[in-house]
CHARMM-style PDB file with segment names, atoms N, HN, CA, C and O in Angstrom:
ATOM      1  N   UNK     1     191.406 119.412  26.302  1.00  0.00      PROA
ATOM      2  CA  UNK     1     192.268 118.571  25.512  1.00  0.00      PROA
ATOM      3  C   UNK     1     191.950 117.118  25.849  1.00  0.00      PROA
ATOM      4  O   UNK     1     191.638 116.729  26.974  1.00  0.00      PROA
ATOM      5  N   UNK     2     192.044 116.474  24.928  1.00  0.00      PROA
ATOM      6  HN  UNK     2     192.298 116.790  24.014  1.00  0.00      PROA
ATOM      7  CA  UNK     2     191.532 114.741  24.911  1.00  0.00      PROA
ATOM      8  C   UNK     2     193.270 114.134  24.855  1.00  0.00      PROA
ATOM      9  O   UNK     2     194.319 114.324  24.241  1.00  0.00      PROA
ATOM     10  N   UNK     3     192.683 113.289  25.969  1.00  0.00      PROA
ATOM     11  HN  UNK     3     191.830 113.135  26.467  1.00  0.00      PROA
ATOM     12  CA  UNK     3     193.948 112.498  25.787  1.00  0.00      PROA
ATOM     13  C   UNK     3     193.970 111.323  25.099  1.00  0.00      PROA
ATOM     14  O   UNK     3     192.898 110.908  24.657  1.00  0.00      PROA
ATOM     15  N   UNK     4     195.168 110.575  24.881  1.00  0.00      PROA
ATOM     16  HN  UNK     4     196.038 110.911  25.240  1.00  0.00      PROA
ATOM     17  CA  UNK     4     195.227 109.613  23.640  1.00  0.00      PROA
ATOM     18  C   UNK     4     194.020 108.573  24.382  1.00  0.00      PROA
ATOM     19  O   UNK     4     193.134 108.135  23.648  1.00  0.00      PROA
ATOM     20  N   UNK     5     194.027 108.262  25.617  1.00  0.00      PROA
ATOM     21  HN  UNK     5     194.747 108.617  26.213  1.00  0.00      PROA
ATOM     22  CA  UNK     5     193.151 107.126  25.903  1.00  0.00      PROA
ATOM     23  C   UNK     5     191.738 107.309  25.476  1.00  0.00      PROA
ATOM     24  O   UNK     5     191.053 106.349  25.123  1.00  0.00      PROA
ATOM     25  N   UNK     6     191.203 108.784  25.511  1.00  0.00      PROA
ATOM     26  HN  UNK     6     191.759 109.563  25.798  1.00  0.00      PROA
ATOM     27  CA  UNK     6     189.877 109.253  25.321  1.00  0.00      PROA
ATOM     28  C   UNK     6     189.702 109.068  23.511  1.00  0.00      PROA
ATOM     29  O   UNK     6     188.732 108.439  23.088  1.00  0.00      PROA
ATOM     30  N   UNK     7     190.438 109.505  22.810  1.00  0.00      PROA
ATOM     31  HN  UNK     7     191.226 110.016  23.154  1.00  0.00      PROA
ATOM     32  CA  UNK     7     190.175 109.184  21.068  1.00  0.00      PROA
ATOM     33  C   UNK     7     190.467 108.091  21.092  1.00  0.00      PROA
ATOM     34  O   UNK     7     189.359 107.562  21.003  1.00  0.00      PROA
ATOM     35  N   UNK     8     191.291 107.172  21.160  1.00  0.00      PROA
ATOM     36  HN  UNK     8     192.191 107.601  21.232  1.00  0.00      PROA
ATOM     37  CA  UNK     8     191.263 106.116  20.627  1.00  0.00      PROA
ATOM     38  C   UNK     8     189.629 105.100  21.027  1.00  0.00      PROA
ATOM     39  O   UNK     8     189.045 104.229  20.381  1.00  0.00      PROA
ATOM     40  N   UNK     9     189.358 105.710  22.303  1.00  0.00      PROA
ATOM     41  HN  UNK     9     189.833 106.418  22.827  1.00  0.00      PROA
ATOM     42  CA  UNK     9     187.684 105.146  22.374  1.00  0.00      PROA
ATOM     43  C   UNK     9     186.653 105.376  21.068  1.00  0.00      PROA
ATOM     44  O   UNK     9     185.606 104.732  21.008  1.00  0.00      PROA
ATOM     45  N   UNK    10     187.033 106.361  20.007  1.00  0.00      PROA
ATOM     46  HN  UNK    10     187.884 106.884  20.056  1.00  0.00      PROA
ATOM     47  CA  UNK    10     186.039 106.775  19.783  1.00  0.00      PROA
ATOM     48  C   UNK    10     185.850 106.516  17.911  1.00  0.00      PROA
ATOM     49  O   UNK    10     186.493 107.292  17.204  1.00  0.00      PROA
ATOM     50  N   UNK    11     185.265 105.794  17.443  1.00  0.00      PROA
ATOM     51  HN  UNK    11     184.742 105.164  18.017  1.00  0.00      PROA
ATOM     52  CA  UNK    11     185.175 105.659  16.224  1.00  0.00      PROA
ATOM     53  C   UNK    11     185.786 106.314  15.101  1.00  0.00      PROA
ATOM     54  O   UNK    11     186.337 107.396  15.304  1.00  0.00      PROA
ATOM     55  N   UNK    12     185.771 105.791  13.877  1.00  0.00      PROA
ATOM     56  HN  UNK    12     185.324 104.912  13.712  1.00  0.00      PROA
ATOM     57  CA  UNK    12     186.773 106.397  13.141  1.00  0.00      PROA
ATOM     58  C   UNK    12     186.066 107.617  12.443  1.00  0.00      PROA
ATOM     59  O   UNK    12     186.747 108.433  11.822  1.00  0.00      PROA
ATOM     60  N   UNK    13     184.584 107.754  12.550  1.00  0.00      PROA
ATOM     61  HN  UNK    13     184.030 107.091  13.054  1.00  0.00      PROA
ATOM     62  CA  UNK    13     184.028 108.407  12.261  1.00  0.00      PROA
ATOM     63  C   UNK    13     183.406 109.617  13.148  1.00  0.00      PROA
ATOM     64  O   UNK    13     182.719 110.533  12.696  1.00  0.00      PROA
ATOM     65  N   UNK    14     183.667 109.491  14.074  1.00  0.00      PROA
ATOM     66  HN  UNK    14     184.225 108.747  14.441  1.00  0.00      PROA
ATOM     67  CA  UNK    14     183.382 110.472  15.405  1.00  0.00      PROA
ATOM     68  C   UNK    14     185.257 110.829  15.391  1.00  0.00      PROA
ATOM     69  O   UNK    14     185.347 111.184  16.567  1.00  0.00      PROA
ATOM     70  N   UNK    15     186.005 110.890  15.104  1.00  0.00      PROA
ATOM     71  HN  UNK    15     185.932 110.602  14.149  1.00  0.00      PROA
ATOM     72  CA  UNK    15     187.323 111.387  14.841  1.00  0.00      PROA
ATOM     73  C   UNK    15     187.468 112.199  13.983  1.00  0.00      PROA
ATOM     74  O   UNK    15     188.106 113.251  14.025  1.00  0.00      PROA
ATOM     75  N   UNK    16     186.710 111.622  12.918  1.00  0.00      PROA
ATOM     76  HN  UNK    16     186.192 110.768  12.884  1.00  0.00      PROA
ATOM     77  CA  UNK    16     187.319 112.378  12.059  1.00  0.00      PROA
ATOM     78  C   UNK    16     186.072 114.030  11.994  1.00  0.00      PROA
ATOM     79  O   UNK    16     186.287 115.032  11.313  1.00  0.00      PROA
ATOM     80  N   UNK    17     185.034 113.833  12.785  1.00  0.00      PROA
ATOM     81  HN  UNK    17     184.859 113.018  13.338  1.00  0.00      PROA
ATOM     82  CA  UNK    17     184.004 114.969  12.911  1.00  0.00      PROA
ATOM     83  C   UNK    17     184.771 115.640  14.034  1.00  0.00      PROA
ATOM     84  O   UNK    17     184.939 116.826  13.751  1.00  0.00      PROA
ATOM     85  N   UNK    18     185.276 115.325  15.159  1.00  0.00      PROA
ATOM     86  HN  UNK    18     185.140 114.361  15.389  1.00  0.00      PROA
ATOM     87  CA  UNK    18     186.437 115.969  16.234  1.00  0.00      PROA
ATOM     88  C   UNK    18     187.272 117.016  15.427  1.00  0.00      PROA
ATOM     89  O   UNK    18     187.673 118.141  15.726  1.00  0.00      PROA
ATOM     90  N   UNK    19     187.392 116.272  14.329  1.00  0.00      PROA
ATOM     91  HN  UNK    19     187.066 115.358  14.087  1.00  0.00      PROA
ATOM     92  CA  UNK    19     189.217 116.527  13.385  1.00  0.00      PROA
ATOM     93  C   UNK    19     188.550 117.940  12.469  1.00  0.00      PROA
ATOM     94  O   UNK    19     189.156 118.966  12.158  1.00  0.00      PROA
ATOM     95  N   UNK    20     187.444 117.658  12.250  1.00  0.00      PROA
ATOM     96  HN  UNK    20     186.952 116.825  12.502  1.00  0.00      PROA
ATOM     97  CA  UNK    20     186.809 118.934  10.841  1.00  0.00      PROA
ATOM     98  C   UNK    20     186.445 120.075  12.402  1.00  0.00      PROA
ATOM     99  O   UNK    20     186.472 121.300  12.286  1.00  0.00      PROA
ATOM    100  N   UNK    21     186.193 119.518  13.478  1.00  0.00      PROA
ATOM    101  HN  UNK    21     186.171 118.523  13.572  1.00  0.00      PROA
ATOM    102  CA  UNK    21     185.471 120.637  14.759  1.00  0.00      PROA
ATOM    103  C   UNK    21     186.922 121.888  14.928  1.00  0.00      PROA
ATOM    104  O   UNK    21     187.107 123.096  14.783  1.00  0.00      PROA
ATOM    105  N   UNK    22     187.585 120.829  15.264  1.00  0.00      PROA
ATOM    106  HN  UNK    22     187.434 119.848  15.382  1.00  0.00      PROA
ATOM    107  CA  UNK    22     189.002 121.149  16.009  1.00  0.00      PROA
ATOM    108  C   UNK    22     189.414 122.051  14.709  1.00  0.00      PROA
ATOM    109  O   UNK    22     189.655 123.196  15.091  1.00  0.00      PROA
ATOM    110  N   UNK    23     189.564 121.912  13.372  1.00  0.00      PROA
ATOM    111  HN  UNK    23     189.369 120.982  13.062  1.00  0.00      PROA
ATOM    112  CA  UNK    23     190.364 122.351  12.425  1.00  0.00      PROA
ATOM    113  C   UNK    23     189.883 123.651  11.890  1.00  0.00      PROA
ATOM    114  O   UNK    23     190.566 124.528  11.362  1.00  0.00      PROA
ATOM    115  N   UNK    24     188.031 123.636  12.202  1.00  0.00      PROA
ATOM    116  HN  UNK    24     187.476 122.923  12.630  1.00  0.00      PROA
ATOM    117  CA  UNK    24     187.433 125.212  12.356  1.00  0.00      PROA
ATOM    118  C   UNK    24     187.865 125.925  13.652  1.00  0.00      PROA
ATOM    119  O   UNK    24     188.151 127.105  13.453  1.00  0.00      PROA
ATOM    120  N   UNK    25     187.970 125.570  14.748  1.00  0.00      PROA
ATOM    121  HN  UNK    25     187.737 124.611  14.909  1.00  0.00      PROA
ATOM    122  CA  UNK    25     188.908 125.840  15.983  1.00  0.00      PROA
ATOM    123  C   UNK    25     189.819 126.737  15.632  1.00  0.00      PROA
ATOM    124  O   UNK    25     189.681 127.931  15.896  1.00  0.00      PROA
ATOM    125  N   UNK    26     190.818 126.263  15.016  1.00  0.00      PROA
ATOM    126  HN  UNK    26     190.930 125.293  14.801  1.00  0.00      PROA
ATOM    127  CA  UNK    26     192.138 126.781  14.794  1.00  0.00      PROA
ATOM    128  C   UNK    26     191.862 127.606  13.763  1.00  0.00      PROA
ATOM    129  O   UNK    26     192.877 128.303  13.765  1.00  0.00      PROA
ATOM    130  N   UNK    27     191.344 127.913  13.088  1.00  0.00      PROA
ATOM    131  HN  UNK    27     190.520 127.347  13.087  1.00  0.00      PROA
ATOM    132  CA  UNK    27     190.821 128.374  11.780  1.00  0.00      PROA
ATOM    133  C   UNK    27     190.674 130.390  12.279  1.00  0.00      PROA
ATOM    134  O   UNK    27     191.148 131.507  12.073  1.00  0.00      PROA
ATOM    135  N   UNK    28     189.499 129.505  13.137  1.00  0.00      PROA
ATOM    136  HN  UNK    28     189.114 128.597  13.304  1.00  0.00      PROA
ATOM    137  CA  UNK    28     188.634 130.929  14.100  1.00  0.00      PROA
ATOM    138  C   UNK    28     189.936 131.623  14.995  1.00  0.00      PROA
ATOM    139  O   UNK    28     189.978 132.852  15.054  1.00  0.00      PROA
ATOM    140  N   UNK    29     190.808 130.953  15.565  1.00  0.00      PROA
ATOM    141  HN  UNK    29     190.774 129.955  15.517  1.00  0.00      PROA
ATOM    142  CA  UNK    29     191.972 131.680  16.928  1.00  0.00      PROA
ATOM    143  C   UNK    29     192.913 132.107  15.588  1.00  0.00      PROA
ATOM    144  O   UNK    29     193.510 133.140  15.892  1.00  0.00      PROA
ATOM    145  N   UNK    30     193.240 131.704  14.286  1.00  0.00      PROA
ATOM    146  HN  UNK    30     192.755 130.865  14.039  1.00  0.00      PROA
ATOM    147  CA  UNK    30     194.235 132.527  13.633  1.00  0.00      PROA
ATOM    148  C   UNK    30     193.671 133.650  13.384  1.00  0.00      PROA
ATOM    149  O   UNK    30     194.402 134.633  13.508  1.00  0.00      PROA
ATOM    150  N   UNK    31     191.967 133.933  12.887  1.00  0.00      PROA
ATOM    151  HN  UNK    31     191.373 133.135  12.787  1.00  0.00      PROA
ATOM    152  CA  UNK    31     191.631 135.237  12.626  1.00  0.00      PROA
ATOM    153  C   UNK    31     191.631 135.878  13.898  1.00  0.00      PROA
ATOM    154  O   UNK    31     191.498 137.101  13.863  1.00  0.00      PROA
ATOM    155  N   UNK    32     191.743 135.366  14.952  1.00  0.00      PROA
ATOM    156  HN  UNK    32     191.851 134.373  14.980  1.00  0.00      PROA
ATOM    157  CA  UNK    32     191.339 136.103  16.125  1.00  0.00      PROA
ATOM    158  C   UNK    32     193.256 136.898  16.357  1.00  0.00      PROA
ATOM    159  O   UNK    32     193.661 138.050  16.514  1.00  0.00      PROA
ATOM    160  N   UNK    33     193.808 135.813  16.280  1.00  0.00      PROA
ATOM    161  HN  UNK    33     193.479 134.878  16.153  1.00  0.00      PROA
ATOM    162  CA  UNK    33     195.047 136.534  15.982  1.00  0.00      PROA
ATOM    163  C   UNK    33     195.553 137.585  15.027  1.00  0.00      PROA
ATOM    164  O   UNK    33     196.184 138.629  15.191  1.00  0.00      PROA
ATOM    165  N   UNK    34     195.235 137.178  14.342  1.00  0.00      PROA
ATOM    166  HN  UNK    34     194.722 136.330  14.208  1.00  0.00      PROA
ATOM    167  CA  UNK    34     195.208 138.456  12.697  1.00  0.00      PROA
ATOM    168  C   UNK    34     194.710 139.968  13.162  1.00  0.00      PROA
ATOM    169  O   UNK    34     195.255 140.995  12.756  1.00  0.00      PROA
ATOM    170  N   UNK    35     193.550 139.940  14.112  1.00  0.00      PROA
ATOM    171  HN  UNK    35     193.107 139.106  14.442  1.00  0.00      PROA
ATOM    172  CA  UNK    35     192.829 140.916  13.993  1.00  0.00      PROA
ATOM    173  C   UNK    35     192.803 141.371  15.479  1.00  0.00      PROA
ATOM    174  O   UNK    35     191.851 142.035  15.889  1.00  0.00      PROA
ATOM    175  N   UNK    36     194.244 140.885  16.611  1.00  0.00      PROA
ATOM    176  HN  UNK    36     195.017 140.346  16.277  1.00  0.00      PROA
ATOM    177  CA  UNK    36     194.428 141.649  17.845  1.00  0.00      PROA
ATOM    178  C   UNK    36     193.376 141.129  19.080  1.00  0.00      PROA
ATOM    179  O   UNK    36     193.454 141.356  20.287  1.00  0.00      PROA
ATOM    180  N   UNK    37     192.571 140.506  18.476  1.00  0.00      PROA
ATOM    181  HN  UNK    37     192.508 140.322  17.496  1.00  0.00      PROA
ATOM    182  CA  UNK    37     191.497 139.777  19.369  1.00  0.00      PROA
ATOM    183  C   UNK    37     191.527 139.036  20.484  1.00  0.00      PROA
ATOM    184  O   UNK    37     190.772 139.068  21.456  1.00  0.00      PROA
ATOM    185  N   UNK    38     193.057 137.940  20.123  1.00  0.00      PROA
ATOM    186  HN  UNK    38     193.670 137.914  19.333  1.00  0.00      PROA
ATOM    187  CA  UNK    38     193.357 137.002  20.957  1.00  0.00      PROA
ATOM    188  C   UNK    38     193.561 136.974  22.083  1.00  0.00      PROA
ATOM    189  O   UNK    38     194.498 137.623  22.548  1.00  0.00      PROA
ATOM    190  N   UNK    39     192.716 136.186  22.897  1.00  0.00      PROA
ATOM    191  HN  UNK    39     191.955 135.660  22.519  1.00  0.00      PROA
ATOM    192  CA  UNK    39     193.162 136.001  24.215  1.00  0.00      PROA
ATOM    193  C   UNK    39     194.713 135.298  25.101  1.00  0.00      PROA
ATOM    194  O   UNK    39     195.597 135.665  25.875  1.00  0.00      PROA
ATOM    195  N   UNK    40     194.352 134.329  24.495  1.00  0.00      PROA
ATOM    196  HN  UNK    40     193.634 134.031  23.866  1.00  0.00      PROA
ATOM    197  CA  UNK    40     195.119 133.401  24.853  1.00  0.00      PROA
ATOM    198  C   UNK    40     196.131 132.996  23.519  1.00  0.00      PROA
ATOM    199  O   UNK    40     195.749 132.245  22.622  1.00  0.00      PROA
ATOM    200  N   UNK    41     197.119 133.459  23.547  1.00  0.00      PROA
ATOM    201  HN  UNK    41     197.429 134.070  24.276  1.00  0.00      PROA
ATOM    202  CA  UNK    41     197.950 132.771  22.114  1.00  0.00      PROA
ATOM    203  C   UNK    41     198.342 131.161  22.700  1.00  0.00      PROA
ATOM    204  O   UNK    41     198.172 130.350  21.790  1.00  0.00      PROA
ATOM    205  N   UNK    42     198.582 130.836  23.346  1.00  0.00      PROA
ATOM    206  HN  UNK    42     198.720 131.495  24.085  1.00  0.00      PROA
ATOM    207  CA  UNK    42     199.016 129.661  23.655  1.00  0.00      PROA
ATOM    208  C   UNK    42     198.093 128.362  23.211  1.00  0.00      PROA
ATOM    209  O   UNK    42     198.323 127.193  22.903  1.00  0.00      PROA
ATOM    210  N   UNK    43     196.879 129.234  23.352  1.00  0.00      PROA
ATOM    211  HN  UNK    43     196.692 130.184  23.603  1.00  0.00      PROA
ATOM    212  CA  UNK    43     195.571 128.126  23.152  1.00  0.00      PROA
ATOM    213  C   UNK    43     195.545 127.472  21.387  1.00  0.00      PROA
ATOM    214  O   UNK    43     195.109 126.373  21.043  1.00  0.00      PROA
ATOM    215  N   UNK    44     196.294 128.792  20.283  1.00  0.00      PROA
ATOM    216  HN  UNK    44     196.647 129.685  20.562  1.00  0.00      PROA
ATOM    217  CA  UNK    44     196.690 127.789  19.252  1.00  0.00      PROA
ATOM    218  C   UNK    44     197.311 127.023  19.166  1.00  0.00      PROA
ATOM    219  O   UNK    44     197.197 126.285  18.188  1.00  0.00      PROA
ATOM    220  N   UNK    45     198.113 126.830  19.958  1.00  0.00      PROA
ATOM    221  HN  UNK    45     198.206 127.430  20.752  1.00  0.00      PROA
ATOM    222  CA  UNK    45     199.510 125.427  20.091  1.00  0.00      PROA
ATOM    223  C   UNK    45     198.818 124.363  20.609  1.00  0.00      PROA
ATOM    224  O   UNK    45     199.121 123.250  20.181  1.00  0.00      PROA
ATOM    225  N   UNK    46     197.750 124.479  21.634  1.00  0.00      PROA
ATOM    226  HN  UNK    46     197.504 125.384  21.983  1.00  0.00      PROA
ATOM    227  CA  UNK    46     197.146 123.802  21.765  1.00  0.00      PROA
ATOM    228  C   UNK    46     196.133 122.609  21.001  1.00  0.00      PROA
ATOM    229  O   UNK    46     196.112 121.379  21.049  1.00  0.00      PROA
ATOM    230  N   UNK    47     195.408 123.525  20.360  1.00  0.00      PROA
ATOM    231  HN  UNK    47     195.425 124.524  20.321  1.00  0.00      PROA
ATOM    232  CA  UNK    47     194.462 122.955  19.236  1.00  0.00      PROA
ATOM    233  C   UNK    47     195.808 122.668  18.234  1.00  0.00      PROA
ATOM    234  O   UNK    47     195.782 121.471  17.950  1.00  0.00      PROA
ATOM    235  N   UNK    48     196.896 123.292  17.639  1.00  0.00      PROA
ATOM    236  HN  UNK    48     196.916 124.265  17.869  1.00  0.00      PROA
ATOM    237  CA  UNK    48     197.308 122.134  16.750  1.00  0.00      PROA
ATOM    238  C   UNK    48     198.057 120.917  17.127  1.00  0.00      PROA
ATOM    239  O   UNK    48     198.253 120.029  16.297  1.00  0.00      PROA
ATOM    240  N   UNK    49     198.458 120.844  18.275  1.00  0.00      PROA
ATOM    241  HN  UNK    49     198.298 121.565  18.949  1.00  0.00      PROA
ATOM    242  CA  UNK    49     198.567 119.568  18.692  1.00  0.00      PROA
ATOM    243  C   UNK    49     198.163 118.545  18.644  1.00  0.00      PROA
ATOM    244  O   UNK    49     198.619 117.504  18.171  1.00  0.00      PROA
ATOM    245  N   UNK    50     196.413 119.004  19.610  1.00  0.00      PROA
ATOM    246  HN  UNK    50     196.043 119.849  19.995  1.00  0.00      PROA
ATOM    247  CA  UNK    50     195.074 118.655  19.410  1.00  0.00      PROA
ATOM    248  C   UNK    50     194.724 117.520  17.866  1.00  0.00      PROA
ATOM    249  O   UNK    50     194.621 116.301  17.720  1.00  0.00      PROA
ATOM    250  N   UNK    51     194.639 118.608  17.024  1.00  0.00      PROA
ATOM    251  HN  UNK    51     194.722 119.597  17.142  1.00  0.00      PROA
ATOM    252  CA  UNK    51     194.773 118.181  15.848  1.00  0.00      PROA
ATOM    253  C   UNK    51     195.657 116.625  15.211  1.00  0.00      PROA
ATOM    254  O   UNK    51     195.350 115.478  14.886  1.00  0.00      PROA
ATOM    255  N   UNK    52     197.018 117.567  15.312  1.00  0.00      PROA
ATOM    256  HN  UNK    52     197.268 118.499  15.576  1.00  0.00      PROA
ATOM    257  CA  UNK    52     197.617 116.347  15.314  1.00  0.00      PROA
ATOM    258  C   UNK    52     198.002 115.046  16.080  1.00  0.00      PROA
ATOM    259  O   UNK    52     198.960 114.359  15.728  1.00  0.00      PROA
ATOM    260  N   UNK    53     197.158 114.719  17.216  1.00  0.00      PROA
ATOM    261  HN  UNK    53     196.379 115.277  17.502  1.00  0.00      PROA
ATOM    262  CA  UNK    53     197.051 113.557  17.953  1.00  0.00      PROA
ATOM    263  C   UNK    53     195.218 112.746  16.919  1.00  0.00      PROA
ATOM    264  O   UNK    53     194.751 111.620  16.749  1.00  0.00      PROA
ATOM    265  N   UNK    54     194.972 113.623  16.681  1.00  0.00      PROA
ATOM    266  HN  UNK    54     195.352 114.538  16.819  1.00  0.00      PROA
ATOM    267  CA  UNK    54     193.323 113.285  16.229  1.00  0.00      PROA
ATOM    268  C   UNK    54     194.175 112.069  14.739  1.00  0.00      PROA
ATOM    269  O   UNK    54     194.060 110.937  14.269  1.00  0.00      PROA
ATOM    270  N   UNK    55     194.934 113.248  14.584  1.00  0.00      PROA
ATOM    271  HN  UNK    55     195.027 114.167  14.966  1.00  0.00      PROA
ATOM    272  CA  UNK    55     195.173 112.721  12.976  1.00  0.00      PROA
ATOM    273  C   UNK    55     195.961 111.507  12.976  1.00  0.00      PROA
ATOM    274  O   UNK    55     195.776 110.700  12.065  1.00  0.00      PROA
ATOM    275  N   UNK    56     196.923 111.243  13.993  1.00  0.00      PROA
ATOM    276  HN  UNK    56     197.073 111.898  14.733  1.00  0.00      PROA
ATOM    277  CA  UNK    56     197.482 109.974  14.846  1.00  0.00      PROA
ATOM    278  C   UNK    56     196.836 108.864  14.950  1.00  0.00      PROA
ATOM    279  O   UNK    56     197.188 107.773  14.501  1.00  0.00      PROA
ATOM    280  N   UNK    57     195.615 109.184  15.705  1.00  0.00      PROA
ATOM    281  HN  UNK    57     195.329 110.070  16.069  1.00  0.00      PROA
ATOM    282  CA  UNK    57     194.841 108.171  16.268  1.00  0.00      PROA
ATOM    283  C   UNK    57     193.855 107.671  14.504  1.00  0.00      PROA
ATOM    284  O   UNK    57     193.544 106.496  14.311  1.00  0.00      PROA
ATOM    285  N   UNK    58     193.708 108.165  14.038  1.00  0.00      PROA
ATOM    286  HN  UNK    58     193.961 109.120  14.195  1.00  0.00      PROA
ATOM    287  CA  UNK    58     193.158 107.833  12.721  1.00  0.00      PROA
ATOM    288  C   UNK    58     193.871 107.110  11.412  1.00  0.00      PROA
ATOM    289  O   UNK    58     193.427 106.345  10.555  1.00  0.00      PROA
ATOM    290  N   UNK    59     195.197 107.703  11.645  1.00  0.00      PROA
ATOM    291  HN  UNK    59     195.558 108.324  12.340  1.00  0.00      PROA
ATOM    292  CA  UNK    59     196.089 107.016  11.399  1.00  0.00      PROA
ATOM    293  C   UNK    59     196.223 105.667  11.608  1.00  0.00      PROA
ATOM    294  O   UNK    59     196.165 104.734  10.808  1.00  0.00      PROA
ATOM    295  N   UNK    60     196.410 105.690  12.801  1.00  0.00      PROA
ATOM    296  HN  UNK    60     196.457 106.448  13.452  1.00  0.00      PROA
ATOM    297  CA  UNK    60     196.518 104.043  13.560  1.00  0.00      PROA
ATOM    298  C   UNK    60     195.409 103.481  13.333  1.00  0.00      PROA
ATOM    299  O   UNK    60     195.402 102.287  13.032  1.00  0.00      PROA
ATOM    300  N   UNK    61     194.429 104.082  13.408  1.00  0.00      PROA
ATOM    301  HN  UNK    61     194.434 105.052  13.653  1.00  0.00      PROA
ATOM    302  CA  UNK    61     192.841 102.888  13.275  1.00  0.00      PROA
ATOM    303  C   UNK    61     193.459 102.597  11.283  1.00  0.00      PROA
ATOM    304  O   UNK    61     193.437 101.467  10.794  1.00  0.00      PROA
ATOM    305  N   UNK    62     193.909 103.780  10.517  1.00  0.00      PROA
ATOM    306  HN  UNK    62     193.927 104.697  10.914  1.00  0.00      PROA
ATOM    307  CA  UNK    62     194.231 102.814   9.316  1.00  0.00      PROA
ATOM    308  C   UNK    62     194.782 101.276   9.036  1.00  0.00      PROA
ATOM    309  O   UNK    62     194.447 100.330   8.322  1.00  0.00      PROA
ATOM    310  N   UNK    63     195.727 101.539   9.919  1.00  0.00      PROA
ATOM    311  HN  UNK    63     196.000 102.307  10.499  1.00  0.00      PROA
ATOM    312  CA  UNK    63     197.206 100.995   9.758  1.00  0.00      PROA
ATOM    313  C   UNK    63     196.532  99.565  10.498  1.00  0.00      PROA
ATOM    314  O   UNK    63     197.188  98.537  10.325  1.00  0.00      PROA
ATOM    315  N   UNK    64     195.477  99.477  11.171  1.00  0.00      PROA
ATOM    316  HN  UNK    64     194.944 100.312  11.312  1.00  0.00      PROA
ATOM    317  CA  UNK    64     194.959  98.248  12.134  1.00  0.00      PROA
ATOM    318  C   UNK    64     196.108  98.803  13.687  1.00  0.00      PROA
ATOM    319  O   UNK    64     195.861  98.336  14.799  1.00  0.00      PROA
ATOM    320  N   UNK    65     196.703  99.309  13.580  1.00  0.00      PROA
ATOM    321  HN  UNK    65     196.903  99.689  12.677  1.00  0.00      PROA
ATOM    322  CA  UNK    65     197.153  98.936  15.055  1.00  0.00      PROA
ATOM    323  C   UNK    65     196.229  99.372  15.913  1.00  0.00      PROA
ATOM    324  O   UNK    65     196.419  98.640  16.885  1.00  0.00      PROA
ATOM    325  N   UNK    66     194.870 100.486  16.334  1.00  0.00      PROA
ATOM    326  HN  UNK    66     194.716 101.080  15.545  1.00  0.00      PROA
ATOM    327  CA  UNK    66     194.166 100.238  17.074  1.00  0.00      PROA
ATOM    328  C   UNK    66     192.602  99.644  16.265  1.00  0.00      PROA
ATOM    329  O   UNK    66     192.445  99.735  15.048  1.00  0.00      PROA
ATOM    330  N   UNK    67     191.888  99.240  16.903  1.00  0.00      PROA
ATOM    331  HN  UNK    67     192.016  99.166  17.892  1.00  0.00      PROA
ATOM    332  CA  UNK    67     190.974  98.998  16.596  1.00  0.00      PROA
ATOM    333  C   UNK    67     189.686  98.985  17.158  1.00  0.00      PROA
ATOM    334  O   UNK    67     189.559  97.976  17.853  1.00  0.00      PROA
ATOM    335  N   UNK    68     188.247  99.988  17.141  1.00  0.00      PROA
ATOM    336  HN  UNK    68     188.350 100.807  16.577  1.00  0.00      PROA
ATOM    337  CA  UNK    68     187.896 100.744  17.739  1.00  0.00      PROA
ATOM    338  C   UNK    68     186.785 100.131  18.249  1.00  0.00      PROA
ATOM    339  O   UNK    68     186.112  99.436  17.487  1.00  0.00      PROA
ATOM    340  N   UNK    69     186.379 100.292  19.709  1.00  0.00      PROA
ATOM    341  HN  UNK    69     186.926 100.857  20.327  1.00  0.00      PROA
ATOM    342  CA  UNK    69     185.067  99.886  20.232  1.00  0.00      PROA
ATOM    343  C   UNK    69     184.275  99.203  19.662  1.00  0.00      PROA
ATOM    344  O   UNK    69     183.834  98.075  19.880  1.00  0.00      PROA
ATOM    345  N   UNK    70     184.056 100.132  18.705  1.00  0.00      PROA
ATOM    346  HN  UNK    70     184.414 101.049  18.528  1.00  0.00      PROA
ATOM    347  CA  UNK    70     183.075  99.533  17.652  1.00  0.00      PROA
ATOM    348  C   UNK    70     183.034  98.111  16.937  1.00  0.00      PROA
ATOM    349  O   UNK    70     182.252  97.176  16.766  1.00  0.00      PROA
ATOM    350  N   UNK    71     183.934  98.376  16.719  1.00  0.00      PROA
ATOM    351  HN  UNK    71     184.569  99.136  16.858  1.00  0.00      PROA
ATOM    352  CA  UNK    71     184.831  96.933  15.454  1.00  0.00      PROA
ATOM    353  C   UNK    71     184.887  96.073  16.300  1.00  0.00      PROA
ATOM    354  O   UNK    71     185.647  95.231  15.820  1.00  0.00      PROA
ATOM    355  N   UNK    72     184.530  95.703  17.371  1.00  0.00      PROA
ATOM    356  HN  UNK    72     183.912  96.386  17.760  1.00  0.00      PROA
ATOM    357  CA  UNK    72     185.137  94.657  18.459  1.00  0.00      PROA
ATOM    358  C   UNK    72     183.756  93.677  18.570  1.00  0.00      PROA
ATOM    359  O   UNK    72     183.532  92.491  18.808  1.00  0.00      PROA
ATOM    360  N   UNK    73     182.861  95.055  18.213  1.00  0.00      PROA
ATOM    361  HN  UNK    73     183.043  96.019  18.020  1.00  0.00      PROA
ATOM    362  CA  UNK    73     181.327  94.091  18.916  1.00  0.00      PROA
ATOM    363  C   UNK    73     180.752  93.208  17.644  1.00  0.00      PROA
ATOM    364  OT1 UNK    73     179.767  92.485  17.790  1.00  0.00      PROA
TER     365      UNK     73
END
């Protein structure tokens, strides 16, 4: 799990490839759930969290309140 200090380092475009990674993630542990597979159920709460901090931090790079590594140089 990435914490808020670690995404907000990271471009708005390396977020949003995190955001499509993470969202096949969760995608793969519901079939794994569906079909008795699952290891860990907890680990989906995880990734949608996950998710929704990604979608936060992208958010905010909209809105200007952060503004990313990149944009600085």
């Amino acid at each position: 799990m990435k914490s808020k200090e670690d995404l907000s380092g990271l471009s708005v475009d390396d977020l949003k490839q995190k955001l499509a990674d993470t969202k096949e993630e969760y995608n793969n542990l519901n079939i794994q759930k569906a079909t008795h597979q699952l290891n860990n159920p907890i680990r989906i709460r995880h990734v949608r969290r996950e998710i929704a901090r990604i979608n936060t931090v992208i958010r905010q790079h909209e809105l200007g309140i952060f503004k990313s590594k990149t944009q600085d140089k």
